[in-house]
C-alpha positions in Angstrom: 14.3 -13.8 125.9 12.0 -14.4 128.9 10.0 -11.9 131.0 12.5 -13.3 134.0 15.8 -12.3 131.9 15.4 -8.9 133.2 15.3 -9.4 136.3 19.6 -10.3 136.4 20.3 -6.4 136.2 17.6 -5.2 138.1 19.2 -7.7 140.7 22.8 -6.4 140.1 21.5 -3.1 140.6 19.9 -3.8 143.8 23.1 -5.3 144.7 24.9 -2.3 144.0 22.6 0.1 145.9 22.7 -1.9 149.0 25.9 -2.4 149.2 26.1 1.6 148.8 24.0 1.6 151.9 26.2 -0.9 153.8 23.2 -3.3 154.0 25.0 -6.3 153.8 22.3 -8.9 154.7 20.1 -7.5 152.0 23.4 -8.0 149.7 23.9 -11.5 150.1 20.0 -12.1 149.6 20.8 -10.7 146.9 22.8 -12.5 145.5 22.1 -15.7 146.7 18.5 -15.2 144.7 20.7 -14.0 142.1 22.6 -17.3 142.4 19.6 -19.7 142.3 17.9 -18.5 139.6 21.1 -18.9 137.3 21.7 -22.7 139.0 20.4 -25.6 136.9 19.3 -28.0 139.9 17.6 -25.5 141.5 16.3 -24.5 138.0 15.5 -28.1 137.9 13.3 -28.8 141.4 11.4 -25.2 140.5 10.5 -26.7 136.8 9.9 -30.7 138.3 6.0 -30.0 139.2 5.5 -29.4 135.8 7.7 -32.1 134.1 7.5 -35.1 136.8 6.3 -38.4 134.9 6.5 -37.8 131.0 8.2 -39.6 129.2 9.7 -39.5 125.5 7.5 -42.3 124.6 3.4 -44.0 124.5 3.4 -46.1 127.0 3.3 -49.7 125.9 -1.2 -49.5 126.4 -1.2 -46.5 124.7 -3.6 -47.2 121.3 -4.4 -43.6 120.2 -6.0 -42.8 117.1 -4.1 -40.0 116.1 -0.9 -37.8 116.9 -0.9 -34.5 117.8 1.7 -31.8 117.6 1.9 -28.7 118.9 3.7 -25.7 117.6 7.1 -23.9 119.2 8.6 -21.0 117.7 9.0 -21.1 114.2 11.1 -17.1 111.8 9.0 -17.3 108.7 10.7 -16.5 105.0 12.7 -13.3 104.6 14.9 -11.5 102.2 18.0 -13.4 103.3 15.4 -16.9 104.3 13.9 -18.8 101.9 12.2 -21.2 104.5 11.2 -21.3 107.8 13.3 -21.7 110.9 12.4 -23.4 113.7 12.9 -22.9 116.9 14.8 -25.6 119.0 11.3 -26.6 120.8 9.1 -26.8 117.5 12.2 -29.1 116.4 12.1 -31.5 118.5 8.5 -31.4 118.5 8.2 -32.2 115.0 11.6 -34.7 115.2 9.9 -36.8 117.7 6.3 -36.3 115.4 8.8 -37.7 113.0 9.8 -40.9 115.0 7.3 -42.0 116.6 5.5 -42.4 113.1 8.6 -44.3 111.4 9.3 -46.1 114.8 6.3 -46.7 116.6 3.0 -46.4 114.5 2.3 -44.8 111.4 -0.6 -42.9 112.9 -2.2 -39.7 110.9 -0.5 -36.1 112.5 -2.3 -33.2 113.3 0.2 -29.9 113.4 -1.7 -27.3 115.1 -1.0 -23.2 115.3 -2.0 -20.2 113.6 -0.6 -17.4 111.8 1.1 -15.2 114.4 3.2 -11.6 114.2 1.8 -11.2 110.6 3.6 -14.5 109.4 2.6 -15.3 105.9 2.0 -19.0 106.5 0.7 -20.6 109.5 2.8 -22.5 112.1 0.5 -25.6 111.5 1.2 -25.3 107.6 5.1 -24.8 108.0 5.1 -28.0 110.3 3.5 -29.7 108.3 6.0 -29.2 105.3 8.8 -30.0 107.5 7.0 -33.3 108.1 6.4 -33.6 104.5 9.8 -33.0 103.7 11.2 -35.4 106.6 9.5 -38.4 104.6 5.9 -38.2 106.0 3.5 -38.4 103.2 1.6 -35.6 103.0 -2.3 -37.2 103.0 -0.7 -38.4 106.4 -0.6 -34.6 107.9 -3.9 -32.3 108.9 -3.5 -28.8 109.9 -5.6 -26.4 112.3 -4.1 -23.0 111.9 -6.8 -21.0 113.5 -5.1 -21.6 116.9 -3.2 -18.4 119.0 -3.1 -20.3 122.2 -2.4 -23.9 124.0 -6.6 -23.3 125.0 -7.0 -23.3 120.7 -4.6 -25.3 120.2 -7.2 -27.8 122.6 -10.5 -26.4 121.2 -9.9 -26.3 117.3 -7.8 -29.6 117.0 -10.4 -31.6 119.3 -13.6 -30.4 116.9 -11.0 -31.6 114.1 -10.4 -35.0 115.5 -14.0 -35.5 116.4 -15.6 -34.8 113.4 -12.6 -37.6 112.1 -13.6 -40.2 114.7 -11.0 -39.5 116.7 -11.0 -39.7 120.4 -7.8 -40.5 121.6 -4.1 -39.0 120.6 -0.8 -38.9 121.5 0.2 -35.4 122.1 3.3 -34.3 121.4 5.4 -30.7 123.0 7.8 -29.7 124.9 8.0 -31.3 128.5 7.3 -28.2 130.6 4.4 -27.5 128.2 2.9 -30.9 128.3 0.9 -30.1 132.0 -1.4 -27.5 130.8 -1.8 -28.8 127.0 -2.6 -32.4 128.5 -5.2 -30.5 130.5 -6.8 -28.5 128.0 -7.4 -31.3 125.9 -9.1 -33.5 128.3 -10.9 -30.6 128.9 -12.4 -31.2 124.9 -13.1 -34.8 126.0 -10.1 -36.2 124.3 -8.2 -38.8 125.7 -4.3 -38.0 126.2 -0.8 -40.0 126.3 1.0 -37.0 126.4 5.1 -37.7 124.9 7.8 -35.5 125.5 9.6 -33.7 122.6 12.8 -33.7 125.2 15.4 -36.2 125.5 16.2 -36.6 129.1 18.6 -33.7 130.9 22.4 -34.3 130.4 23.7 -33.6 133.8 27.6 -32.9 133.4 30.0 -31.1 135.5 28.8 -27.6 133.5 25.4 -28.2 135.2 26.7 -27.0 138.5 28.0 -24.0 136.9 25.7 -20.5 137.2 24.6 -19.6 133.8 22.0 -18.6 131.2 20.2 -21.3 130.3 18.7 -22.2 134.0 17.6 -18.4 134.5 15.7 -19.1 130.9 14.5 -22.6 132.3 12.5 -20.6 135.6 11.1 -17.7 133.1 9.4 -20.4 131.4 8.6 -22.2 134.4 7.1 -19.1 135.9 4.7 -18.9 132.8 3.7 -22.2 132.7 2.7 -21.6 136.6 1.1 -18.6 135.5 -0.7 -19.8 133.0 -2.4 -22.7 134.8 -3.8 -20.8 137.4 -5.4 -18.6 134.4 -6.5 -21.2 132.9 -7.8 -23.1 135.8 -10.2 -19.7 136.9 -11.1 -19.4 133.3 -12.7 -23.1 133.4 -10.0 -23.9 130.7 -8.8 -27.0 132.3 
């Protein structure tokens, strides 16, 4: 869940109180905000500042030394899960890790996140073995699991990949996340063909439909927004 996803009741209940108080203009505000948030294209439009022009692949110049892949969510081992599960962004992070290697070049990958909520591995180390395990070899993978942040995430992997002559990487998340990563590696004097981990948006009839996964598509949006002005006053980009 989002920070946003609480905001549908408190907007139902707003709803509800106005219409107590017979403010019907304040109602259909209501409800058309409501509405919007819970809309894919408008979903879509608030998210496109973040997202415009990345693409799922280097562009054809692009002659990086290295990739680089940055960790999603990932439910360490339990009593009833021997291995890790990843979340559907540290998936496709790692599946596209995965093809642009066997497809494209068979560049070393750097996985990159630390141990988080008292996880017993890191995110970096779990990656990595998913890598491993999708036919990577493993001499091919280096981790940095010191990282709790995208700014880390920037910092640690860049003193990695410059002490291995590295200047230059393809960097590899999630398209909304690729802005402020992009940024914060530059920042480390590294040079960036940032890839998204997304396939392009499937727009069927169901996209014109209210639901769940737009309202989930502005929380992170309004992170990411939040985040870069953060980082921005924090000289982090």
């Amino acid at each position: 869940m989002t920070y946003l996803e609480p905001v549908t009741p408190a907007l139902l209940l707003l709803m509800a109180v106005f219409l107590a108080v017979k403010r019907l203009r304040l109602v259909w505000l209501t409800l058309a905000a409501t509405a919007l948030i819970h809309w894919q294209p408008a979903a879509y439009l608030f998210e496109l500042p973040l997202t415009h022009g990345y693409s799922e692949n280097p562009p054809r110049s692009a002659n990086p030394g290295a990739i680089v892949v940055l960790s999603g969510y990932v439910a360490f081992p339990e009593d009833t899960r021997d291995d890790p599960e990843f979340g559907q962004d540290t998936q496709r992070r790692v599946s596209r890790a995965v093809r642009l290697h066997r497809h494209w070049r068979p560049l070393r990958i750097y996985t990159t996140g630390g141990r988080l909520g008292g996880s017993p591995i890191s995110y970096a180390a779990a990656m990595k073995g998913e890598l491993v395990r999708r036919g990577v070899p493993p001499d091919s993978v280096r981790i940095e699991e010191r990282s709790a942040t995208t700014y880390e995430n920037a910092v640690n992997t860049a003193a990695q990949l410059k002490a291995d002559g590295v200047d230059s990487v393809v960097l590899v998340t999630s398209k909304y996340h690729l802005l402020r990563a992009e940024l914060c590696f530059r920042k480390q004097g590294i040079a960036v063909y940032p890839v998204s981990a997304d396939a392009k948006a499937d727009w069927g009839v169901e996209s014109v439909v209210p639901g769940w996964s737009p309202e989930r598509t502005v929380g992170r949006t309004v992170h990411e927004y939040v985040a870069l002005v953060w980082y921005r006053l924090r000289g982090r980009l």
